[in-house]
N, C-alpha and C positions, 0 to 999 in steps of 0.2 A: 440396490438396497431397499427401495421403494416399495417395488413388489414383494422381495423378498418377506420385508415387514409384513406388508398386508399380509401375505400367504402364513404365517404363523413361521416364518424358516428363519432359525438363526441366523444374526448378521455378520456374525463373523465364522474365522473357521474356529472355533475353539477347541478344535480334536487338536491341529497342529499345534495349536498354542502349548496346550496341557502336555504334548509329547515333548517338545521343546524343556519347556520347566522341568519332566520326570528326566530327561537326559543332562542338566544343569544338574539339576538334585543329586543324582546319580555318580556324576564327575566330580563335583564338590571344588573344581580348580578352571578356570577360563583357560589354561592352554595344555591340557593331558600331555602326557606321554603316549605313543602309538596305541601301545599295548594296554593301558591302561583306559584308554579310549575304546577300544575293540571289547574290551572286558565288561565296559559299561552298558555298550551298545547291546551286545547278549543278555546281561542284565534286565534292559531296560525291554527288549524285543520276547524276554521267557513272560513278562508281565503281560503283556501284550497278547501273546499267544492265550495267554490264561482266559483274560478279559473275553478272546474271541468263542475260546471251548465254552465260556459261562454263554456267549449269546445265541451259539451254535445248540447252544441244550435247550434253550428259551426261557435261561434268569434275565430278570430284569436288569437295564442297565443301569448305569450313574442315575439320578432323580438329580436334577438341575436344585441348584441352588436356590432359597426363598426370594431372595433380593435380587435374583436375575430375571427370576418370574417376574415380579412386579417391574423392573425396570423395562422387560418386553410388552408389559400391560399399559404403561405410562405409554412407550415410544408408539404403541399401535394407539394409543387414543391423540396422540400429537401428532400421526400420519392421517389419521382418518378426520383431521380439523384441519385440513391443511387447508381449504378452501378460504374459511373463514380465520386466517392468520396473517399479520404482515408475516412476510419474508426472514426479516431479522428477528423477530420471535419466534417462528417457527424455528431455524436453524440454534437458535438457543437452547428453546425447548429439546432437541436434539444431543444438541451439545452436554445439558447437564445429564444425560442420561445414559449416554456413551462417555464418558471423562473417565479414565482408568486412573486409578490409587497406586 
């Protein structure tokens, strides 16, 4: 995760994440029926496909949110002080910037 930071690469995966949420979304129930489940996944997979024609044409994709930006601007200036950090401040500094809502 370290490098990853340095290197400007997101730290997580958030494609799966987001795919995850748009197949909840989609369901609307924690335990579907087969079919119901199979119908969402088409659903959820025509979105998808669409998303990939827009990037195959070369529209632009999602634009990352304002306050993810900044929170990956905070975590690279708290990676790049890492010399100059106790341990447990650094790992803090981390922490408040990574905490999910």
């Amino acid at each position: 995760m370290y490098q990853r930071t340095i290197n400007g690469i997101d730290g997580t995966n958030n494609h799966a994440e987001a795919a995850h949420r748009r197949l909840k979304r989609e369901l609307e129930v924690v335990h579907p029926l087969i079919w119901k489940f199979i119908d969402g996944l088409r659903r959820v997979q025509k979105g998808s496909d669409v998303t990939y024609d827009q990037y195959v044409r070369g529209e632009s994709g999602s634009v990352k949110r304002w306050e993810y930006i900044l929170a990956d601007q905070r975590l690279l200036t708290i990676v790049n002080d890492y010399n100059n950090r106790d341990i447990i401040e650094y790992l803090c500094g981390i922490a408040h910037n990574v905490l999910m809502e």
